[in-house]
Every structure is written in C-alpha cells, then in structure tokens.
C-alpha positions as CSV (number, residue, x, y, z in Angstrom):
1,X,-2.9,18.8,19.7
2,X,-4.4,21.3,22.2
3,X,-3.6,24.8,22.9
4,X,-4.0,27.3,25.9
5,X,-7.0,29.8,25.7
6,X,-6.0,33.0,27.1
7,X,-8.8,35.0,26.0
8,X,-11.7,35.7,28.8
9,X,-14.1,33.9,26.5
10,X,-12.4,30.6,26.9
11,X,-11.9,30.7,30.6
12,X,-13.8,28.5,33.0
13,X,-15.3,31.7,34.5
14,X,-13.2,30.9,37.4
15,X,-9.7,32.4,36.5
16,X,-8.5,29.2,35.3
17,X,-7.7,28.2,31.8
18,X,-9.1,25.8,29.9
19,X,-7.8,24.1,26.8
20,X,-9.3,24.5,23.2
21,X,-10.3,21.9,20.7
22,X,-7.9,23.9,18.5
23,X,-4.6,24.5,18.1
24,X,-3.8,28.2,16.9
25,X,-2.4,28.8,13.1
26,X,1.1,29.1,15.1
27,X,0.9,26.1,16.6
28,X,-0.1,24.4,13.9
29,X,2.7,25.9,11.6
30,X,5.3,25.4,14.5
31,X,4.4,21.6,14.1
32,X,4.5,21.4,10.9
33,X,8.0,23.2,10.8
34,X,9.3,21.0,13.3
35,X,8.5,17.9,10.8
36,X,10.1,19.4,8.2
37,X,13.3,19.6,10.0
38,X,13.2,15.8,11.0
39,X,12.0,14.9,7.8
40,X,15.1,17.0,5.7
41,X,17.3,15.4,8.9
42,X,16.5,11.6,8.5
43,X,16.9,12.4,4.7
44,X,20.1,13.8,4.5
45,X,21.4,11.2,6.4
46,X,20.1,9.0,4.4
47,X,21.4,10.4,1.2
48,X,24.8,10.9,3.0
49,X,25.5,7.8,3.7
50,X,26.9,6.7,0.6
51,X,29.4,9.6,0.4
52,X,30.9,8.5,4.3
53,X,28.7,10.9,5.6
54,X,30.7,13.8,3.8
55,X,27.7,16.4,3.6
56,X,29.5,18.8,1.6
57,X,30.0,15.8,-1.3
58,X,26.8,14.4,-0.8
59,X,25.4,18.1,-1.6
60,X,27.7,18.6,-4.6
61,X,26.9,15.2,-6.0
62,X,22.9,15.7,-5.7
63,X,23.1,19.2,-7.4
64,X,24.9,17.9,-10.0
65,X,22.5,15.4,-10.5
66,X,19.9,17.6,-10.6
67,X,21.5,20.3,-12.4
68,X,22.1,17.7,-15.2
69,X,18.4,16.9,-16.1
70,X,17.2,20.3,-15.2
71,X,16.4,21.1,-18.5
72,X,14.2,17.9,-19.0
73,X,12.8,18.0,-15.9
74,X,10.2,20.1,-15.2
75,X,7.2,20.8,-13.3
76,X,6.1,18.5,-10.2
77,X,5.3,16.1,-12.5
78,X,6.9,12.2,-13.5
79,X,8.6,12.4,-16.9
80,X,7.9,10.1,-19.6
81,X,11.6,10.4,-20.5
82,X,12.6,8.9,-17.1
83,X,12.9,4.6,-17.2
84,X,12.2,4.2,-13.7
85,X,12.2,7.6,-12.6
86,X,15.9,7.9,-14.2
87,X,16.6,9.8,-17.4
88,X,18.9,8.3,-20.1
89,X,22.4,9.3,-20.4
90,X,21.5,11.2,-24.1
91,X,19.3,13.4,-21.9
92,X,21.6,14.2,-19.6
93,X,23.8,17.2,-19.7
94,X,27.5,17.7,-18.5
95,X,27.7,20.3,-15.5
96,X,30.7,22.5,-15.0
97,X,32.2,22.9,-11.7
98,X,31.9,26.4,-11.4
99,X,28.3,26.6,-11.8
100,X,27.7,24.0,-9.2
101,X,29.8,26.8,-6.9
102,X,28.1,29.3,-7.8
103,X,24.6,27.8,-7.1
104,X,25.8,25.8,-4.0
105,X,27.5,29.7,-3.1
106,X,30.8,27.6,-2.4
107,X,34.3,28.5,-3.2
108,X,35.5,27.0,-6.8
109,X,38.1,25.1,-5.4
110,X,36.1,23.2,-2.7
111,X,33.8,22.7,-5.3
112,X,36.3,21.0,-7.2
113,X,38.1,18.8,-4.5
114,X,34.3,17.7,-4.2
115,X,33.6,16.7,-7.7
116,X,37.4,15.4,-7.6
117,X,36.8,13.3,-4.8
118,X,33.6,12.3,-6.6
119,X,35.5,11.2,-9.8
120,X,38.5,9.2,-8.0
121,X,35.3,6.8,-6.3
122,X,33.5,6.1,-9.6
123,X,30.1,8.5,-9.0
124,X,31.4,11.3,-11.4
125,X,32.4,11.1,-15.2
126,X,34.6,13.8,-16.3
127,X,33.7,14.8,-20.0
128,X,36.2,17.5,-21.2
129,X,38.6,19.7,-19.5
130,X,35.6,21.7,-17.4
131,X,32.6,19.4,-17.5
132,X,31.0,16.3,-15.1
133,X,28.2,14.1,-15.9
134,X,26.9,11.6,-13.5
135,X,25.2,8.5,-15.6
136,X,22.6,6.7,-15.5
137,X,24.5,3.4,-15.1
138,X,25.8,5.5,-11.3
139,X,22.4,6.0,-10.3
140,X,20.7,2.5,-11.1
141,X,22.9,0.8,-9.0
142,X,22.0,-0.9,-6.1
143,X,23.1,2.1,-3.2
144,X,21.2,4.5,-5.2
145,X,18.0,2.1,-5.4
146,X,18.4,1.6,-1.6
147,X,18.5,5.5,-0.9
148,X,15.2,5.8,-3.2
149,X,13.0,2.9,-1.0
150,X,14.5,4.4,2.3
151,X,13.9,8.3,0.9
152,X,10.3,7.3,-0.4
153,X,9.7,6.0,2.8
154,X,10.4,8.9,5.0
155,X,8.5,10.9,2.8
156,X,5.0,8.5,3.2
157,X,5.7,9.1,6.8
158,X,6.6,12.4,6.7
159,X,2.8,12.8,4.5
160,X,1.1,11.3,6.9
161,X,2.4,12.8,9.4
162,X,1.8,16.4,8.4
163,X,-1.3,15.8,6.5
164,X,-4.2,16.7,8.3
165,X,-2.7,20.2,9.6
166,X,-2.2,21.4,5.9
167,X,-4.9,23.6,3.8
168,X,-6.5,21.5,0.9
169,X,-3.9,23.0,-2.4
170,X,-7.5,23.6,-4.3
C-alpha cells in the first residue's frame, strides 16, 4: 500500500509528489478498520443465517450462549472443560431474560419475544419461570458445526489479511 508524501522532503524537487514506501499510521489503521468491518460483516451473516437472518435473534441467542459459560470461560485461552470447544451442560448456567436486556441495552419485552421465538424453534430450553439455557446437545448439531468451519475460516482470512500491518503483541 502506498501513500502520498506531502512534506517538501519527499518531493521530486520538481513540485510534484512522489509516493512513499510507507503507508502513514492512518492509513495503515484505516485499513485495518476497514477489515474489521468486512470481517464482523461476512460473520454476522454467517452466524445469522440459521435464525432467517433475524439479527436481533441471532444477537440474543449468541449472548445467551456466551452469557451461560461466562463463568467458566475465561481468558483468551481453550478450556479444558470444553469437548470440542463446547462446555457440558453441568457447566452451563441458566440466563434470565432480563439480564440478556440489560446487557444487549434492549427493551425486556423484545428480549423476550426473542428468547420466545428461540424456544418455540428448539434452540432455547426454558428451566424455571425466569431462566434459558441453551445445551450442549443445540450447539453440536450439525448447523452449529457448519457456522464454526465457515466462522474459523473467515477468521484465517481475516489473519492473514491484517497481519503484517499489526505491531508484534510482545
């Protein structure tokens, strides 16, 4: 990627500009930005998929699973605990709707048609009168297996293709 020298320095000496070797820090961080956006893009649609495209159910579902193992799953790093990257249902915690609101910052009640709506098509188990769990059994099947390879894949692209514009994490 090249960038336009403005600076007197980097002229040709005639008035012209020449390009640098270099891109500037903004340009590099524009680029990087702009990645991002294709990479969370391509993901949520991939992720969405399963839930007709309904972003706002796809949303609540993920958080929920998230929010479920949150307690066990810590750090940037692969849990023992998880078979396959997926923790067991005695690991797994029931989450209430209005918590998922309140983190999501969406109103209780579309919260709830949501996890509803999740419930009546088999992805959400209702334990109690205020509490959802999704299972391990949901999450193993073969959609959700699909998402993973399709997901993992965007993100070894994505890697690559922001890689050598990042600063070493040492």
């Amino acid at each position: 990627m090249l960038s336009f020298a403005q600076s007197p320095s980097q002229s040709d000496g005639l008035g012209g500009i020449m390009l640098s070797e270099q891109p500037s820090d903004l340009a590099v961080k524009n680029f990087v930005f702009a990645q991002n956006i294709d990479f969370l893009l391509k993901s949520l649609n991939a992720v969405s998929k399963i839930f007709g495209g309904d972003s706002t159910t796809m949303v609540v579902f993920w958080t929920m699973a998230r929010a479920s193992v949150s307690h066990v799953n810590r750090g940037n790093k692969m849990s023992q605990d998880a078979v396959d990257g997926v923790f067991p249902d005695h690991l797994r915690r029931p989450v209430a709707v209005l918590s998922i609101a309140n983190y999501l910052g969406l109103p209780y009640e579309t919260t709830r048609r949501h996890v509803m709506k999740l419930v009546e098509q088999g992805f959400v188990r209702r334990i109690g009168s205020r509490e959802f769990l999704i299972s391990r059994d949901v999450l193993t099947r073969p959609e959700f297996e699909a998402i993973a390879k399709d997901t993992y894949s965007l993100a070894v692209q994505h890697y690559h293709n922001i890689s050598e514009h990042l600063p070493d994490p040492s």
